[in-house]
N, CA, C and O atoms as a Maestro MAE file, in Angstrom:
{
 s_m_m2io_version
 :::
 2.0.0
}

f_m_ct {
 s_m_title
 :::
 protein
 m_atom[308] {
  # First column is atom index #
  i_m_mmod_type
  r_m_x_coord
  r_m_y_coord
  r_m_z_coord
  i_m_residue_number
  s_m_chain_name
  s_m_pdb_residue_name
  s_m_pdb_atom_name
  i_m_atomic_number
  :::
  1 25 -9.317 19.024 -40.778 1 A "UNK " " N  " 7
  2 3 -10.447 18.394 -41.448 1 A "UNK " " CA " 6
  3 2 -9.934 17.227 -42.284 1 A "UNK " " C  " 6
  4 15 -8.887 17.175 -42.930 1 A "UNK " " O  " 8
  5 25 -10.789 16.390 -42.157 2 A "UNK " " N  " 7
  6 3 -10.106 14.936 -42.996 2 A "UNK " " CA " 6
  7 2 -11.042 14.655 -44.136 2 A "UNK " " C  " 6
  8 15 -12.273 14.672 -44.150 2 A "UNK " " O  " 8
  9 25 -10.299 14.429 -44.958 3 A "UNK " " N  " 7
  10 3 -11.019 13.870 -46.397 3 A "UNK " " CA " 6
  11 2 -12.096 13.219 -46.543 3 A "UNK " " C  " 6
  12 15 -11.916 12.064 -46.157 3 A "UNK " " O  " 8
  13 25 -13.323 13.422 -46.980 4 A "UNK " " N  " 7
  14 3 -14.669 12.501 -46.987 4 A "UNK " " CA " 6
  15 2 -14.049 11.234 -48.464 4 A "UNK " " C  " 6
  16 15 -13.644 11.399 -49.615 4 A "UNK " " O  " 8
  17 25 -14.331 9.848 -47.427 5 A "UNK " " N  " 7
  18 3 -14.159 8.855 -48.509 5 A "UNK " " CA " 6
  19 2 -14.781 9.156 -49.533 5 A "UNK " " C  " 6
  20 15 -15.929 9.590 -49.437 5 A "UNK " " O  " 8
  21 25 -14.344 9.042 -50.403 6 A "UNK " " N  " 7
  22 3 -15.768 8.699 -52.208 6 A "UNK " " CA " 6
  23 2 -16.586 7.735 -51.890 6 A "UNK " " C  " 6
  24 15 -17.699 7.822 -52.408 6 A "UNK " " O  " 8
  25 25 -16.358 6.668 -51.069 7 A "UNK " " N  " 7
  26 3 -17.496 5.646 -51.884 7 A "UNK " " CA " 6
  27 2 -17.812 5.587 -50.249 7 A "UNK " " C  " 6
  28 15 -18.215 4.434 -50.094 7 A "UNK " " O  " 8
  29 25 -17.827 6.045 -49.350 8 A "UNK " " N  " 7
  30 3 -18.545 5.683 -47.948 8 A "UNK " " CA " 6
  31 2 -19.829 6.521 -47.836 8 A "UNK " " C  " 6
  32 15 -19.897 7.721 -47.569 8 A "UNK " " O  " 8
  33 25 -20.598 5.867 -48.030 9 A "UNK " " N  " 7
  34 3 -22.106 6.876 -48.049 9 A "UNK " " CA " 6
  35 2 -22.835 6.290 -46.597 9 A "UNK " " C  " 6
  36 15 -23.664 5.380 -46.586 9 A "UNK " " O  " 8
  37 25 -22.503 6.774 -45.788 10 A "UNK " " N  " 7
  38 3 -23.190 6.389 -43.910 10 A "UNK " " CA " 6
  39 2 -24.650 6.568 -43.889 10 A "UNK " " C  " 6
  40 15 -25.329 6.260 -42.910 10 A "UNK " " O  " 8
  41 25 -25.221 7.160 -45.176 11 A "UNK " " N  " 7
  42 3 -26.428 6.916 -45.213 11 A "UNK " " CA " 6
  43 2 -27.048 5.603 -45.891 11 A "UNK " " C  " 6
  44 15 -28.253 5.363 -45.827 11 A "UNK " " O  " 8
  45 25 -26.151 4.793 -46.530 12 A "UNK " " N  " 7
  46 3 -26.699 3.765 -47.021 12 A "UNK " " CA " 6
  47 2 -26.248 2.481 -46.382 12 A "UNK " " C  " 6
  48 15 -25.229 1.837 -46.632 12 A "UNK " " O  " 8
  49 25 -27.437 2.167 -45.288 13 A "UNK " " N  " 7
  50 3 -26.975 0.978 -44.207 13 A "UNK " " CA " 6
  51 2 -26.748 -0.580 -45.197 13 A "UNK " " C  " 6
  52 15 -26.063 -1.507 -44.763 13 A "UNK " " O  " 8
  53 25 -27.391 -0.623 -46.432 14 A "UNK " " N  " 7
  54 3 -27.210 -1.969 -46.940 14 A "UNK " " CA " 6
  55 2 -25.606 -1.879 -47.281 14 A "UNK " " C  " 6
  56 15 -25.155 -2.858 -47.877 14 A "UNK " " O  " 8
  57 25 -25.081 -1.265 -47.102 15 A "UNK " " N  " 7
  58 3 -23.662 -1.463 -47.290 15 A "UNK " " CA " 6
  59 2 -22.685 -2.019 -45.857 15 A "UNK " " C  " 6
  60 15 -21.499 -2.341 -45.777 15 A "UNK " " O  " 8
  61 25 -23.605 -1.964 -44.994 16 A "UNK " " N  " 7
  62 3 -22.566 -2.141 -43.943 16 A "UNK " " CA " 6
  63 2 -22.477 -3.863 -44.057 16 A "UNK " " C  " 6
  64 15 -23.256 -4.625 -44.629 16 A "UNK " " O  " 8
  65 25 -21.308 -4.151 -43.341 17 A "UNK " " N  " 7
  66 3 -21.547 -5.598 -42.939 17 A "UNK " " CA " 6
  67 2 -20.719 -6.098 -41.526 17 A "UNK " " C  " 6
  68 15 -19.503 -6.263 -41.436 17 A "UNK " " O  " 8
  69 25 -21.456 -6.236 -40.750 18 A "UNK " " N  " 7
  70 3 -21.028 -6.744 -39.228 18 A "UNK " " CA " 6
  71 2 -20.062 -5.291 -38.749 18 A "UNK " " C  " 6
  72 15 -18.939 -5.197 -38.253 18 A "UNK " " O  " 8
  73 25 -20.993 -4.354 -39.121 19 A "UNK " " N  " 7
  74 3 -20.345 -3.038 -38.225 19 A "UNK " " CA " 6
  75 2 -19.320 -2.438 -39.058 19 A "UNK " " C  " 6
  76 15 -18.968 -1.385 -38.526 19 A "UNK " " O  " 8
  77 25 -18.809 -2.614 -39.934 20 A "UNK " " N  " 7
  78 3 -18.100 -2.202 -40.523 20 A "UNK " " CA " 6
  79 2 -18.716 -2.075 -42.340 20 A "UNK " " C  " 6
  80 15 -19.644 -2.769 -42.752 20 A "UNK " " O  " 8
  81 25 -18.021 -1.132 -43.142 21 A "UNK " " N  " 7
  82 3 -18.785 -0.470 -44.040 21 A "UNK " " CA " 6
  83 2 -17.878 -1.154 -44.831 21 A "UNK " " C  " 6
  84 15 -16.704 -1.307 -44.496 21 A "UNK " " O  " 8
  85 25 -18.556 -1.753 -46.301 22 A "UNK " " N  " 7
  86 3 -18.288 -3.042 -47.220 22 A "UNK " " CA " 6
  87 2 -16.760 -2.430 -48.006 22 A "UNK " " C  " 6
  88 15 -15.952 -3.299 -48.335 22 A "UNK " " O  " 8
  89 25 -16.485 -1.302 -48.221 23 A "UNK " " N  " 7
  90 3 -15.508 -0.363 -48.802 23 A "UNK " " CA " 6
  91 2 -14.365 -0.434 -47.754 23 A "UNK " " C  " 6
  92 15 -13.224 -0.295 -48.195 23 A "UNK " " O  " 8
  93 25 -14.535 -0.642 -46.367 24 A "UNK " " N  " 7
  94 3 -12.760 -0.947 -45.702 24 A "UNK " " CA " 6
  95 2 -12.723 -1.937 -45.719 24 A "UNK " " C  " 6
  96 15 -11.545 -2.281 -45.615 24 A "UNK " " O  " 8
  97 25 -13.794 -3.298 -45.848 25 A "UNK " " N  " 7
  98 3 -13.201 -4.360 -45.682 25 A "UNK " " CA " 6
  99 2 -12.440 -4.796 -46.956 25 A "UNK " " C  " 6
  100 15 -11.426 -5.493 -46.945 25 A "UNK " " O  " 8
  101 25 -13.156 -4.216 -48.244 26 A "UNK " " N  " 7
  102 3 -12.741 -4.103 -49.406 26 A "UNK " " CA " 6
  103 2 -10.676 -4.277 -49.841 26 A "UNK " " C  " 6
  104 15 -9.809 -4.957 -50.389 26 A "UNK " " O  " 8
  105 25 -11.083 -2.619 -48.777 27 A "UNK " " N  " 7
  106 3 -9.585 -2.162 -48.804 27 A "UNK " " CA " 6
  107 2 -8.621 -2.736 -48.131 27 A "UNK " " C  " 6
  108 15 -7.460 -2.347 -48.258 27 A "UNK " " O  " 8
  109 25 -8.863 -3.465 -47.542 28 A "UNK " " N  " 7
  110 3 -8.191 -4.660 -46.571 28 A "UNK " " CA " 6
  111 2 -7.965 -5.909 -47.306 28 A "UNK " " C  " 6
  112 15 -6.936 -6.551 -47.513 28 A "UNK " " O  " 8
  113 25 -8.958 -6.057 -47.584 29 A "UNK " " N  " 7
  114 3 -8.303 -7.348 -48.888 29 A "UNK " " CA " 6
  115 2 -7.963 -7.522 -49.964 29 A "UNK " " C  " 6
  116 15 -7.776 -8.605 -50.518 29 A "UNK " " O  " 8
  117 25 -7.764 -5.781 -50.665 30 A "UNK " " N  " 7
  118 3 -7.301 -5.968 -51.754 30 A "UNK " " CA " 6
  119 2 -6.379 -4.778 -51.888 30 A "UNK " " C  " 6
  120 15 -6.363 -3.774 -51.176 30 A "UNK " " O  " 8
  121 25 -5.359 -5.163 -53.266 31 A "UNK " " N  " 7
  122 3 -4.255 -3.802 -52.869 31 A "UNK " " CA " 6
  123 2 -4.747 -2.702 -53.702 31 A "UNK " " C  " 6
  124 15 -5.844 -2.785 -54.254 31 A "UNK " " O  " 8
  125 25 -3.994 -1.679 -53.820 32 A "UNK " " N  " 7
  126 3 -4.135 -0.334 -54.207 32 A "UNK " " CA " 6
  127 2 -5.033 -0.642 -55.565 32 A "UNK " " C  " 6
  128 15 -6.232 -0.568 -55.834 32 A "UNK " " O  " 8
  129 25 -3.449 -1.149 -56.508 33 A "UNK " " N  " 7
  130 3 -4.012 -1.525 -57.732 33 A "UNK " " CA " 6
  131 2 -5.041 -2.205 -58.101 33 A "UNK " " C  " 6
  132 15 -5.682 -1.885 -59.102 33 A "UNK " " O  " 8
  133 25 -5.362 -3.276 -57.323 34 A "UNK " " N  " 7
  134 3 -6.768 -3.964 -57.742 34 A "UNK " " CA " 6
  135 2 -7.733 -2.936 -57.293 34 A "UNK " " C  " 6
  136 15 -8.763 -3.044 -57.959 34 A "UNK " " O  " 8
  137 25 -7.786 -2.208 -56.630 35 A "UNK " " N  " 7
  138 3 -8.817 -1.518 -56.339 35 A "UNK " " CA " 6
  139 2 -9.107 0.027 -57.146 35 A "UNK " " C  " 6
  140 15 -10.013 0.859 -57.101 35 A "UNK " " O  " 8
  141 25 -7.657 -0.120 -57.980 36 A "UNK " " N  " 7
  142 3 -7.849 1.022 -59.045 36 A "UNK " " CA " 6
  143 2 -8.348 0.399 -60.375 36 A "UNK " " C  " 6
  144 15 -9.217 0.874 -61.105 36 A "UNK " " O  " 8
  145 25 -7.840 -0.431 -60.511 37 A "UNK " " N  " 7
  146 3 -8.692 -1.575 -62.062 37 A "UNK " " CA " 6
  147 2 -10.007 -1.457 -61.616 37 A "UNK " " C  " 6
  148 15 -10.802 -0.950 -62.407 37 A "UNK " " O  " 8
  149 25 -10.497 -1.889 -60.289 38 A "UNK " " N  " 7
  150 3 -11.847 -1.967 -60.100 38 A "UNK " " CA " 6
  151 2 -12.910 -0.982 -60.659 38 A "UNK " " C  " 6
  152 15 -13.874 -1.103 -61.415 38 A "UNK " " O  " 8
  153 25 -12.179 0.327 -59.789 39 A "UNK " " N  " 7
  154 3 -12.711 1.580 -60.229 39 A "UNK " " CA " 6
  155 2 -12.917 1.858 -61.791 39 A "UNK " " C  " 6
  156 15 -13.968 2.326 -62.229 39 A "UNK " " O  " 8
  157 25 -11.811 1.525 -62.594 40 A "UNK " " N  " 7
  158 3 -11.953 1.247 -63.923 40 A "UNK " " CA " 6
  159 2 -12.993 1.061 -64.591 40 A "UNK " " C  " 6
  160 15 -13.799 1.778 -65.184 40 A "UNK " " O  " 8
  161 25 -12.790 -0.536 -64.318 41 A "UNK " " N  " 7
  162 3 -13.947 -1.184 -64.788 41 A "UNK " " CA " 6
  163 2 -15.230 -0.606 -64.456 41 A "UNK " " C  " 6
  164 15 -15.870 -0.059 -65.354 41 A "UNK " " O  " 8
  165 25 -15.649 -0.655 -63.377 42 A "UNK " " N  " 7
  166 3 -16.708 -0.090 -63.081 42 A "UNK " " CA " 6
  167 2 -17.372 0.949 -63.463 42 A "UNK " " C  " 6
  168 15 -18.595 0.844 -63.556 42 A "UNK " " O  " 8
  169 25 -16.782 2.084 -63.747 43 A "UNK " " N  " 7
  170 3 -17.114 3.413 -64.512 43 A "UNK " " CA " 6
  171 2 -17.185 3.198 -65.720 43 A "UNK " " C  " 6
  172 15 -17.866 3.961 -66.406 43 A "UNK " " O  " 8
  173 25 -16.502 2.102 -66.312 44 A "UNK " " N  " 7
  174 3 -16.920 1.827 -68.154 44 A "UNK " " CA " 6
  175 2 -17.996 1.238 -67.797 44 A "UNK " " C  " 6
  176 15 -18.992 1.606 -68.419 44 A "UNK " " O  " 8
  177 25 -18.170 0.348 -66.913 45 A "UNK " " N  " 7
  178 3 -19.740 -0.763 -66.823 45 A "UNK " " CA " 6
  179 2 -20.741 0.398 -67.145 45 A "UNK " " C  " 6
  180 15 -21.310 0.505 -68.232 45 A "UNK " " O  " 8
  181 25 -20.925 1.402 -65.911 46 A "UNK " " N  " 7
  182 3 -21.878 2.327 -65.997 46 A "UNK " " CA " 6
  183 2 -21.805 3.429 -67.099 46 A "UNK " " C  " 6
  184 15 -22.785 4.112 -67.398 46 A "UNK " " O  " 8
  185 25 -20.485 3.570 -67.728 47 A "UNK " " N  " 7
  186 3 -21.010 4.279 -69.361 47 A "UNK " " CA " 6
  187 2 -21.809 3.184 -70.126 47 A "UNK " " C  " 6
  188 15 -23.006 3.446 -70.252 47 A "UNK " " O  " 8
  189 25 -21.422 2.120 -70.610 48 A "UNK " " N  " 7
  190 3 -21.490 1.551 -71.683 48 A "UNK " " CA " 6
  191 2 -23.206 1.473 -71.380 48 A "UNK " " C  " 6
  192 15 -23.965 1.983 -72.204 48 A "UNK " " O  " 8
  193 25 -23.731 0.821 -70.185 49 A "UNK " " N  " 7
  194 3 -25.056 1.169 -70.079 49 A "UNK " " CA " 6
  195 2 -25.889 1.873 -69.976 49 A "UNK " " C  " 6
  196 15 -26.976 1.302 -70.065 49 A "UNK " " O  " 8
  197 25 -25.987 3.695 -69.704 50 A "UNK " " N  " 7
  198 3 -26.237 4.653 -69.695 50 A "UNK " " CA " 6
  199 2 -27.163 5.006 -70.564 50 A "UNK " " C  " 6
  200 15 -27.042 5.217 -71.771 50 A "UNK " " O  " 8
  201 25 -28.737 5.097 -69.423 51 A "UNK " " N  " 7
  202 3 -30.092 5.438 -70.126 51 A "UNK " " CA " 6
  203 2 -30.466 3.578 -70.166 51 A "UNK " " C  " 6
  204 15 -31.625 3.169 -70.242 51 A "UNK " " O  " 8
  205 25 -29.478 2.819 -70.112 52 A "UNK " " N  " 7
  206 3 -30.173 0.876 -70.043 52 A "UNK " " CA " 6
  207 2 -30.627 0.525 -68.582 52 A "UNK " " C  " 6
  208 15 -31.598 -0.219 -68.721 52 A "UNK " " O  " 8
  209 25 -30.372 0.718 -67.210 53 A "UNK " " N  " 7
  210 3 -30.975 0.503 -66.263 53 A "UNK " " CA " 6
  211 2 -31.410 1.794 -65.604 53 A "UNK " " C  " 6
  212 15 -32.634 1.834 -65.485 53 A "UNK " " O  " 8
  213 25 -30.741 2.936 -65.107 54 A "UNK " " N  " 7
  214 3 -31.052 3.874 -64.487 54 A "UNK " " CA " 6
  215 2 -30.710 5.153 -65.436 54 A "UNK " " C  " 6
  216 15 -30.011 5.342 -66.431 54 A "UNK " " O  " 8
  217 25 -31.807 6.150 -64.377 55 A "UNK " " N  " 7
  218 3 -31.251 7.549 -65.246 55 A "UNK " " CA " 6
  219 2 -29.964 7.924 -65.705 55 A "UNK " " C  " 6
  220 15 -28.964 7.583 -65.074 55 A "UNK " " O  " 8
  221 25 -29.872 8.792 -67.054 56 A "UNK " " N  " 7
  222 3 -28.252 8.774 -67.393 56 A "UNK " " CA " 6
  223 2 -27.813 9.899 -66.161 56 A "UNK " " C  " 6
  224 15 -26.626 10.178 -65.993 56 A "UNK " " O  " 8
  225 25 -28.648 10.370 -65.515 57 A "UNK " " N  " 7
  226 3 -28.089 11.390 -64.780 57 A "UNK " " CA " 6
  227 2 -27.670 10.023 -63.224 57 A "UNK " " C  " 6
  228 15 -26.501 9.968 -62.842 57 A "UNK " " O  " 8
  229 25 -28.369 9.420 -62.782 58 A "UNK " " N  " 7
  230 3 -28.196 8.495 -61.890 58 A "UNK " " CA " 6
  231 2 -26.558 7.709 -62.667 58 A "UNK " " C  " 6
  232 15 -25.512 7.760 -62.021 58 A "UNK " " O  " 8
  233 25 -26.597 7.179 -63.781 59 A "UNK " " N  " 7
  234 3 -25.210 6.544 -63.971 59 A "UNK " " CA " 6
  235 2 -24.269 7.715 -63.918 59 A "UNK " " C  " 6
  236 15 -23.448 7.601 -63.008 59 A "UNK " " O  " 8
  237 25 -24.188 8.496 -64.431 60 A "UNK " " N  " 7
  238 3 -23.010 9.934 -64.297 60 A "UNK " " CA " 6
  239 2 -22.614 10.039 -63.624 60 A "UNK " " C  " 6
  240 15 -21.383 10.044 -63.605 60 A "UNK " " O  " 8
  241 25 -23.748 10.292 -61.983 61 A "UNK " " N  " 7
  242 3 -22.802 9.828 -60.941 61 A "UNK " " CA " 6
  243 2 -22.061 8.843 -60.285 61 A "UNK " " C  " 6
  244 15 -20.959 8.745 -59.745 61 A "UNK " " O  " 8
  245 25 -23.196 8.032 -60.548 62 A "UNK " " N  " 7
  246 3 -21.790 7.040 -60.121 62 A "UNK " " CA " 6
  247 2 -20.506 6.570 -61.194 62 A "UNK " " C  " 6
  248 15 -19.755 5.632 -60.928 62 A "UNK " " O  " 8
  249 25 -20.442 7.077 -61.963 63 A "UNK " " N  " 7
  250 3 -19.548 7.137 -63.087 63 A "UNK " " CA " 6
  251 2 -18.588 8.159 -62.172 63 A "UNK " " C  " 6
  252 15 -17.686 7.579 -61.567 63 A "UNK " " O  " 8
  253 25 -18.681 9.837 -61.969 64 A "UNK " " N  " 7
  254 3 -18.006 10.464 -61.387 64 A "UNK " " CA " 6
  255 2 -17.592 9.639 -60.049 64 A "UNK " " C  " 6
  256 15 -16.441 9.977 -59.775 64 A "UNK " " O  " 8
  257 25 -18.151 8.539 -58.958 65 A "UNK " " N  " 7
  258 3 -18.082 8.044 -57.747 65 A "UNK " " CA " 6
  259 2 -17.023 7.314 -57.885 65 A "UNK " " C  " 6
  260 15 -16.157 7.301 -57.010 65 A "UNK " " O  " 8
  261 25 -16.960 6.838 -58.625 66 A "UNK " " N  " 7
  262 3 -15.748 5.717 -59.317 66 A "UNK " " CA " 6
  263 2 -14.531 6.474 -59.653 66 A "UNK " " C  " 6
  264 15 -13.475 6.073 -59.164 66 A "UNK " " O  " 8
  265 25 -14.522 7.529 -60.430 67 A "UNK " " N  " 7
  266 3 -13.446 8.192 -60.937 67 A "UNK " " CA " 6
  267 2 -13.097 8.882 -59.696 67 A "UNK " " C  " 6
  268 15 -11.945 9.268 -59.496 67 A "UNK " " O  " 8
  269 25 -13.854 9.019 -59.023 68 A "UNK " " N  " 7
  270 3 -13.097 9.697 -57.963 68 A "UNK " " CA " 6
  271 2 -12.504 9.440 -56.644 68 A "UNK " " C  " 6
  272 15 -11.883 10.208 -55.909 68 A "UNK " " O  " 8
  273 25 -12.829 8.164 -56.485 69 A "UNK " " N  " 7
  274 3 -12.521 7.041 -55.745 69 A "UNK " " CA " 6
  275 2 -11.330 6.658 -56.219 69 A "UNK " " C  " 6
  276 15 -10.462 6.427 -55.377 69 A "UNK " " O  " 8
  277 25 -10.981 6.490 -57.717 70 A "UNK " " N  " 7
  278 3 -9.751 5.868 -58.343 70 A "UNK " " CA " 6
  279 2 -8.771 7.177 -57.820 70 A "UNK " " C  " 6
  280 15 -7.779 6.922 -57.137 70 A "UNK " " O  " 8
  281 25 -9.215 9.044 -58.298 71 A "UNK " " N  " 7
  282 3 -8.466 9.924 -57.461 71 A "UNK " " CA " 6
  283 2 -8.002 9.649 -56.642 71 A "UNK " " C  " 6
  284 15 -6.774 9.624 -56.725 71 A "UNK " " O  " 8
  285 25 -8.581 9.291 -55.418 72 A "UNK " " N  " 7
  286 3 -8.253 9.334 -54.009 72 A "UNK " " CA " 6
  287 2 -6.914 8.213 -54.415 72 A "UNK " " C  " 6
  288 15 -5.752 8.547 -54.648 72 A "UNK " " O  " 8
  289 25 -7.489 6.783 -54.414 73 A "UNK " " N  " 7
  290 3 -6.791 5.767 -54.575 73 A "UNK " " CA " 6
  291 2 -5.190 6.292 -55.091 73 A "UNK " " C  " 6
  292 15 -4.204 6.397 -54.361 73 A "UNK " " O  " 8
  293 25 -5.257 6.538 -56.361 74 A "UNK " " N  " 7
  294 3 -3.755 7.422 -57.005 74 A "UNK " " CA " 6
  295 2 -3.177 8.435 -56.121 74 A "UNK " " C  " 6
  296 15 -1.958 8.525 -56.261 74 A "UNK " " O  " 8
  297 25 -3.688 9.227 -55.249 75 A "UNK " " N  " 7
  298 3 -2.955 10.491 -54.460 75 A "UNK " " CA " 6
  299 2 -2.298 9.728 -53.039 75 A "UNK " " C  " 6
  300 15 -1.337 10.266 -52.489 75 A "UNK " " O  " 8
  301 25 -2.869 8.464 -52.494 76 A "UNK " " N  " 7
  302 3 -1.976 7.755 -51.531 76 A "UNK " " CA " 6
  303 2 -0.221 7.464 -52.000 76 A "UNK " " C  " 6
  304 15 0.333 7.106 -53.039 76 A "UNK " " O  " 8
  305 25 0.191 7.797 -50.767 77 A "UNK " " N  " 7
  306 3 1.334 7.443 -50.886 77 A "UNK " " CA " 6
  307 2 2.188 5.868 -50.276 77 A "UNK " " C  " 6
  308 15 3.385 5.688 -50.502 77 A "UNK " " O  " 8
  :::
 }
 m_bond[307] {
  # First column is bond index #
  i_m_from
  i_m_to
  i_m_order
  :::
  1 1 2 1
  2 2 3 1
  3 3 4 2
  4 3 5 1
  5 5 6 1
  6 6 7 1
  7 7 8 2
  8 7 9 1
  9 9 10 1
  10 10 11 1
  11 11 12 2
  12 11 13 1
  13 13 14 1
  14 14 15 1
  15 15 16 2
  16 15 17 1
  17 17 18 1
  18 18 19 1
  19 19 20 2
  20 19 21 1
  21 21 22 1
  22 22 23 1
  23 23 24 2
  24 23 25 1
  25 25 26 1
  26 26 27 1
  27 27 28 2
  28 27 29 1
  29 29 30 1
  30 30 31 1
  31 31 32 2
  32 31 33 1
  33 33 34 1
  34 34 35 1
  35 35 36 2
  36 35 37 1
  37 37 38 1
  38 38 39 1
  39 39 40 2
  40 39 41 1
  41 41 42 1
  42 42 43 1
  43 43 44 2
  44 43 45 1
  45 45 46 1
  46 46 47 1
  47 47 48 2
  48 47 49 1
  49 49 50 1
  50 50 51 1
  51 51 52 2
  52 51 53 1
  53 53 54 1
  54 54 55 1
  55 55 56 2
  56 55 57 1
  57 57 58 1
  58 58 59 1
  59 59 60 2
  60 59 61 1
  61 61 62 1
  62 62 63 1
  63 63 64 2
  64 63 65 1
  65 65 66 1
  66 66 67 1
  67 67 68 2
  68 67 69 1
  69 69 70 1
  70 70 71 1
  71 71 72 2
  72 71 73 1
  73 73 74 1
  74 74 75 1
  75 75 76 2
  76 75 77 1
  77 77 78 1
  78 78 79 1
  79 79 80 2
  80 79 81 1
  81 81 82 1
  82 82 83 1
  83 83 84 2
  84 83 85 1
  85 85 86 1
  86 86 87 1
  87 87 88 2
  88 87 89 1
  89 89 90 1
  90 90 91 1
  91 91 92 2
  92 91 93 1
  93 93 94 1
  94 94 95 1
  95 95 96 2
  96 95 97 1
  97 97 98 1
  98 98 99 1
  99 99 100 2
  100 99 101 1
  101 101 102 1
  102 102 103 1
  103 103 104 2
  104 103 105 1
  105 105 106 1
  106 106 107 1
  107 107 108 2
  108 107 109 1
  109 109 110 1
  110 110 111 1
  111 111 112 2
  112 111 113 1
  113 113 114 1
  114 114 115 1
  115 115 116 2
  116 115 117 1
  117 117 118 1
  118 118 119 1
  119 119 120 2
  120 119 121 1
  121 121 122 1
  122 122 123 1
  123 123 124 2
  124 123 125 1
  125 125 126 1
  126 126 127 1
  127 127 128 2
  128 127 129 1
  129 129 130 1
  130 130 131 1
  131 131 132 2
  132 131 133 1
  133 133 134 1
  134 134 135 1
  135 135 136 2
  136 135 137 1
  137 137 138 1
  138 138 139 1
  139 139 140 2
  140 139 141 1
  141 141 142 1
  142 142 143 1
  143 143 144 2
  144 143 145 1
  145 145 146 1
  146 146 147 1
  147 147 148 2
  148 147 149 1
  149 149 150 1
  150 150 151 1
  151 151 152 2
  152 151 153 1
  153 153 154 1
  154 154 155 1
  155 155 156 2
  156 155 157 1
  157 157 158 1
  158 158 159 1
  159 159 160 2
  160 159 161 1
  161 161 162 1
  162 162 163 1
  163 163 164 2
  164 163 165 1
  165 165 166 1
  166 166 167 1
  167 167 168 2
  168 167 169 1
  169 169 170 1
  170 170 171 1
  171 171 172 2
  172 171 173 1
  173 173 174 1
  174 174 175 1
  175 175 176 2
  176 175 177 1
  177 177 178 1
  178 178 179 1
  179 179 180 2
  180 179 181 1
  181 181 182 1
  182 182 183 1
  183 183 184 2
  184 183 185 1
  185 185 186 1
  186 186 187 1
  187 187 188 2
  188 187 189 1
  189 189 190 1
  190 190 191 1
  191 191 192 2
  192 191 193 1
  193 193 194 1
  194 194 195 1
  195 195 196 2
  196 195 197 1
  197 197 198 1
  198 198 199 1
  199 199 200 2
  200 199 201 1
  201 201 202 1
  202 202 203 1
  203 203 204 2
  204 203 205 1
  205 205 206 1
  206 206 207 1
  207 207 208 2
  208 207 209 1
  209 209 210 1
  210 210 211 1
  211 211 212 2
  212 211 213 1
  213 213 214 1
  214 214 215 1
  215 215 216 2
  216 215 217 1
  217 217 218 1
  218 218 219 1
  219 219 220 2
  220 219 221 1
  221 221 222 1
  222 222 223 1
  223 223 224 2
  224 223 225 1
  225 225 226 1
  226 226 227 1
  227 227 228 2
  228 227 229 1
  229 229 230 1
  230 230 231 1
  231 231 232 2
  232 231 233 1
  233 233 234 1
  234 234 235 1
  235 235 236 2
  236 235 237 1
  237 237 238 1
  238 238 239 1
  239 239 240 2
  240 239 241 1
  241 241 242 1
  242 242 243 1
  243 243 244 2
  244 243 245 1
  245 245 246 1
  246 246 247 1
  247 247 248 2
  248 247 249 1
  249 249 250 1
  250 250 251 1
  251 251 252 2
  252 251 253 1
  253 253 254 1
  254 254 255 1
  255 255 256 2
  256 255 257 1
  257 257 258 1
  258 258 259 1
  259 259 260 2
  260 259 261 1
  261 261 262 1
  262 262 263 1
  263 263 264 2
  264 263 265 1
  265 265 266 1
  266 266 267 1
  267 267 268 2
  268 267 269 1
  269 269 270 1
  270 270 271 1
  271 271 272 2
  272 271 273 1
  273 273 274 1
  274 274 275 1
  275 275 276 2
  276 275 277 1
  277 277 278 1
  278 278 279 1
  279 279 280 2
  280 279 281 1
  281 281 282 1
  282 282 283 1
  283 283 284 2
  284 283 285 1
  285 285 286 1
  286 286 287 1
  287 287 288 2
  288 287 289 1
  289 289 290 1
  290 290 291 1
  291 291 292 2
  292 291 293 1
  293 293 294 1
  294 294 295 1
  295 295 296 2
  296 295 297 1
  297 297 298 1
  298 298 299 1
  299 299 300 2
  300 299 301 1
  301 301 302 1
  302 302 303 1
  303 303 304 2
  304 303 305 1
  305 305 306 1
  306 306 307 1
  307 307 308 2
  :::
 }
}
């Protein structure tokens, strides 16, 4: 059994782009580390606003989506 990506959700087609899903092309053009800062950042974006655009239960997760994406990211070798 192989690991379900964090951030590949195959149910959400606005993410694809020309057949391919916006998160490998991502990972293709950028290295580990930028893509662990990313994760970073991103999970403070969605604290610091929490209850300002979406439910705090809607930011949480993607707060957890991020942190756990940065997981994955850190356990590559």
């Amino acid at each position: 059994m192989t690991e379900e990506h964090p951030l590949i959700n195959t149910d959400s087609s606005h993410y694809m782009n020309t057949g391919s899903n916006s998160i490998e092309l991502l990972e293709l053009m950028y290295s580990r580390e930028e893509l662990m800062a990313w994760c970073k950042i991103s999970a403070m974006k969605y604290r610091l606003r929490i209850g300002n655009k979406d439910t705090p239960e809607k930011e949480i997760k993607k707060i957890k989506t991020f942190e756990s994406y940065w997981q994955h990211l850190s356990s590559l070798n």
